[in-house]
DODO-818607 format. One record per residue (C-alpha): residue number from 1; x, y, z; residue in three letters. Coordinates in nm, 3 decimals. Layout:
residues N
   nupa        xx        yy        zz   miba
    NUM         X         Y         Z    ala
...
This chain:
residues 116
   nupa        xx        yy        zz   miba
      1    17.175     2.933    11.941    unk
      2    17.093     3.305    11.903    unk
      3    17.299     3.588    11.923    unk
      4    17.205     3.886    12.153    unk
      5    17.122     4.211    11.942    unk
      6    17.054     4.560    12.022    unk
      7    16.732     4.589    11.837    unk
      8    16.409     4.398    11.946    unk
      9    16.291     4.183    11.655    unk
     10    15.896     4.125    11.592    unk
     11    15.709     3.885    11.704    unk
     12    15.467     3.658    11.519    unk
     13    15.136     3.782    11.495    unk
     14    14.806     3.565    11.458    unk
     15    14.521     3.742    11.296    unk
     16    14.211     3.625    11.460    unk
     17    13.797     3.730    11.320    unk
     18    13.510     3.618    11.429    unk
     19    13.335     3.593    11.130    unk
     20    12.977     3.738    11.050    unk
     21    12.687     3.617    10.926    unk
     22    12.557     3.878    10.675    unk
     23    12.250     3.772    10.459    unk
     24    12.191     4.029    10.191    unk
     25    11.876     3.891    10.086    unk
     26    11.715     3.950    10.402    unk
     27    11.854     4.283    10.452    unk
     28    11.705     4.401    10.163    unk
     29    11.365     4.232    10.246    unk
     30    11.389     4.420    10.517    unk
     31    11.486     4.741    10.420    unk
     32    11.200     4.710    10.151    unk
     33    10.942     4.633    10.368    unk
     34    11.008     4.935    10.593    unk
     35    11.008     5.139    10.271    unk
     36    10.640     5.006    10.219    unk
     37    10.571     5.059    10.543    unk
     38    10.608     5.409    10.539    unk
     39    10.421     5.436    10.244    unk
     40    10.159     5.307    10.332    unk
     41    10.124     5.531    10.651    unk
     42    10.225     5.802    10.428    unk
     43     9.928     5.752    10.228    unk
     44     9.685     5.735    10.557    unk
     45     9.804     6.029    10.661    unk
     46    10.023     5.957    10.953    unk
     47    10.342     6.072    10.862    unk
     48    10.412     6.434    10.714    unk
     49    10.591     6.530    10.356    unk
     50    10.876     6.591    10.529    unk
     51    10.886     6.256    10.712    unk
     52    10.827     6.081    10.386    unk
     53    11.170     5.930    10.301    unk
     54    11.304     5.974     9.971    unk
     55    11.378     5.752     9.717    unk
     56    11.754     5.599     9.719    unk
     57    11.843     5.729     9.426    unk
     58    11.770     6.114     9.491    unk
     59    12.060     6.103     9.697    unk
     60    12.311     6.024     9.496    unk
     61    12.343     6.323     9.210    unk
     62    12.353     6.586     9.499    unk
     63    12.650     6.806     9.354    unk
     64    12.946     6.806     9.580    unk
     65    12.997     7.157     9.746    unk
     66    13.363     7.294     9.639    unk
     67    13.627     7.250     9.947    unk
     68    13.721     7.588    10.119    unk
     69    14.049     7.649     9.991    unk
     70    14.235     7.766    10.343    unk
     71    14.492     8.051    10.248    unk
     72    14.865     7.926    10.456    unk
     73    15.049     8.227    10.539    unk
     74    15.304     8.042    10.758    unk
     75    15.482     7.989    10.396    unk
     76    15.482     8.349    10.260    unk
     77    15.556     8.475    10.601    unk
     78    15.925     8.239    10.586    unk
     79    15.963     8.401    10.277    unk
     80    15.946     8.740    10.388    unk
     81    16.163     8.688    10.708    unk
     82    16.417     8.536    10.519    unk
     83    16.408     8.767    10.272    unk
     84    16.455     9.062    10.503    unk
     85    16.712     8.909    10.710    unk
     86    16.931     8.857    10.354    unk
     87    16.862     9.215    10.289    unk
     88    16.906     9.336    10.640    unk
     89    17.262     9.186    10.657    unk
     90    17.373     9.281    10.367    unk
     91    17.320     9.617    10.403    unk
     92    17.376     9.638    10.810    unk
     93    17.550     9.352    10.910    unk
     94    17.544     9.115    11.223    unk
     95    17.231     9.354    11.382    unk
     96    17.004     9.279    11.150    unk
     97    17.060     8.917    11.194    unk
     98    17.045     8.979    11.575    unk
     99    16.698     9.137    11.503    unk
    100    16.588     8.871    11.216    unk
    101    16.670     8.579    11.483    unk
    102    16.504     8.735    11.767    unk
    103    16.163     8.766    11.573    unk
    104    16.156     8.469    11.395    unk
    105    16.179     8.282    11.762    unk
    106    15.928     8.499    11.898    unk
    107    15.717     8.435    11.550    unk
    108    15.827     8.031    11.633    unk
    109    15.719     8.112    12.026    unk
    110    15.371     8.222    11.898    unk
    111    15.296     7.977    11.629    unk
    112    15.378     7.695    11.856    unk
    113    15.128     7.892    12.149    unk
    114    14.836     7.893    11.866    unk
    115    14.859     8.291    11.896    unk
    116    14.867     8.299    11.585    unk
């Protein structure tokens, strides 16, 4: 007998696959006799340089292009505003935090809009 809960507990899964049939023997017969093939037409003519396809290997020492480092300035910008709030109240009290709250929401308001 089971007792009643609050939380719903899993079922059992099956994991069902159809399985493949993948003959790698064949698909590189294949993939060698269309390299021949364009060879061949290659060499009568048919196909252009730039048609010609390269040899596998050519592609693999390409040198990988550095990532474009994107510059945040959400976190510098927290910084600042927190920052200046601190500094703002200690030196004028509860109207600079009046002020820092009121642009950090609008700030929050237009980060959430994608203005920004």
């Amino acid at each position: 007998m089971r007792l009643p809960s609050l939380f719903k507990t899993p079922k059992y899964q099956r994991f069902n696959v159809a399985p493949r049939y993948y003959d790698p023997v064949k698909e590189e017969i294949d993939a060698r006799t269309s390299h021949i093939k364009s060879m061949i037409e290659a060499d009568l003519g048919k196909l252009d340089e730039k048609d010609f396809p390269k040899s596998r290997i050519s592609g693999s020492f390409t040198t990988r292009k550095p990532a474009r480092k994107n510059v945040n300035m959400t976190q510098p910008v927290i910084i600042l505003l927190l920052t200046a709030g601190l500094v703002g109240y200690w030196f004028y009290g509860n109207i600079a935090l009046y002020i820092f709250l009121l642009v950090s929401s609008v700030l929050l308001y237009l980060k959430v809009k994608r203005i920004i």
